[in-house]
N, C-alpha and C positions, 0 to 999 in steps of 0.2 A: 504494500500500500504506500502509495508518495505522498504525502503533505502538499499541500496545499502552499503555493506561493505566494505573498500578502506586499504588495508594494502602495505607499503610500503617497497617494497623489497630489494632495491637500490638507491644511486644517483652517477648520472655518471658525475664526473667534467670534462668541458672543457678545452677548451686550456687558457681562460678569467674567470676571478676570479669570473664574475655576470653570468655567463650563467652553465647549467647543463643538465644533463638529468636526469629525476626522471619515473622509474618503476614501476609500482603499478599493486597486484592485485584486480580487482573488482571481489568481490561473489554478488549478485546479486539473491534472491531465484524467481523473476520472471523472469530474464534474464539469469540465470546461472555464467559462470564464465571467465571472460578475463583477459589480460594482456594491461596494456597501456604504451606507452613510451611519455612523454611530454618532452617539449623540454621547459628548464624555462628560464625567466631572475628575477634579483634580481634592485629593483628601490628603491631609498630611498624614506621613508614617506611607500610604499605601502609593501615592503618585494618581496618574489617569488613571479609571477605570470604563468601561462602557456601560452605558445604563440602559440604552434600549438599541435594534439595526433595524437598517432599513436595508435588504435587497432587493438591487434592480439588474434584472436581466437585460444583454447589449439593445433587446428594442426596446424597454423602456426609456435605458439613457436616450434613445434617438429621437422617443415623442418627447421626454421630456426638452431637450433639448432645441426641439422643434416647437413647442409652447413656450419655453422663455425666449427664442428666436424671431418669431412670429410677429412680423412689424403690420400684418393686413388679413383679414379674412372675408376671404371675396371683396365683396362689393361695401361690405363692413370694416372701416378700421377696427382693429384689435383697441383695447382700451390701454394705455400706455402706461408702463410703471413709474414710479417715482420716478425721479432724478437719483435720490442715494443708491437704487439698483444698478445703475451704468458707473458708479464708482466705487475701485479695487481698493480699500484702504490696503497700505502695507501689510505683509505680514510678521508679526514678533516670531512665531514661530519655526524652529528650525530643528531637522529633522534629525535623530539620533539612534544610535543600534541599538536595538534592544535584543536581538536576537539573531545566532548564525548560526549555520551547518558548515562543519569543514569535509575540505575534500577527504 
């Protein structure tokens, strides 16, 4: 059985300094390949932990991606999101080994 391979593509900080969202994608050669969004908190003594996921399978990510994309629908404009959605604040975040397999 292979393990699962977990590459982290993002973290999304909250509005609160111990909560985030973390991105990952799983390759998986028995399962193939998803995307998870966890929802974290940060505890002292233990570090991150996840508290709830969400996966999405590659067409999900594609509608999803095609609904935050989505500048028109037909003959109806789309309703337009804020202005703070088209803005990437920095991120503090920066990404660290938590775990390896050696050859």
């Amino acid at each position: 059985m292979t393990h699962p391979v977990e590459t982290t593509l993002t973290s999304l900080p909250a509005a609160v300094e111990n909560e985030r969202i973390l991105v990952v994608l799983v390759q998986s050669p028995d399962e193939g390949s998803h995307v998870e969004m966890r929802q974290q908190s940060f505890g002292e003594g233990i570090g991150w932990f996840t508290q709830s996921t969400i996966r999405l399978e590659p067409g999900q990510i594609a509608s999803l991606k095609s609904a935050l994309g989505r500048a028109s629908n037909g003959n109806q404009a789309a309703p337009r999101l804020p202005r703070e959605f088209s803005q990437v604040a920095p991120s503090t975040w920066q990404p660290r080994l938590v775990h390896a397999d050696s050859a």
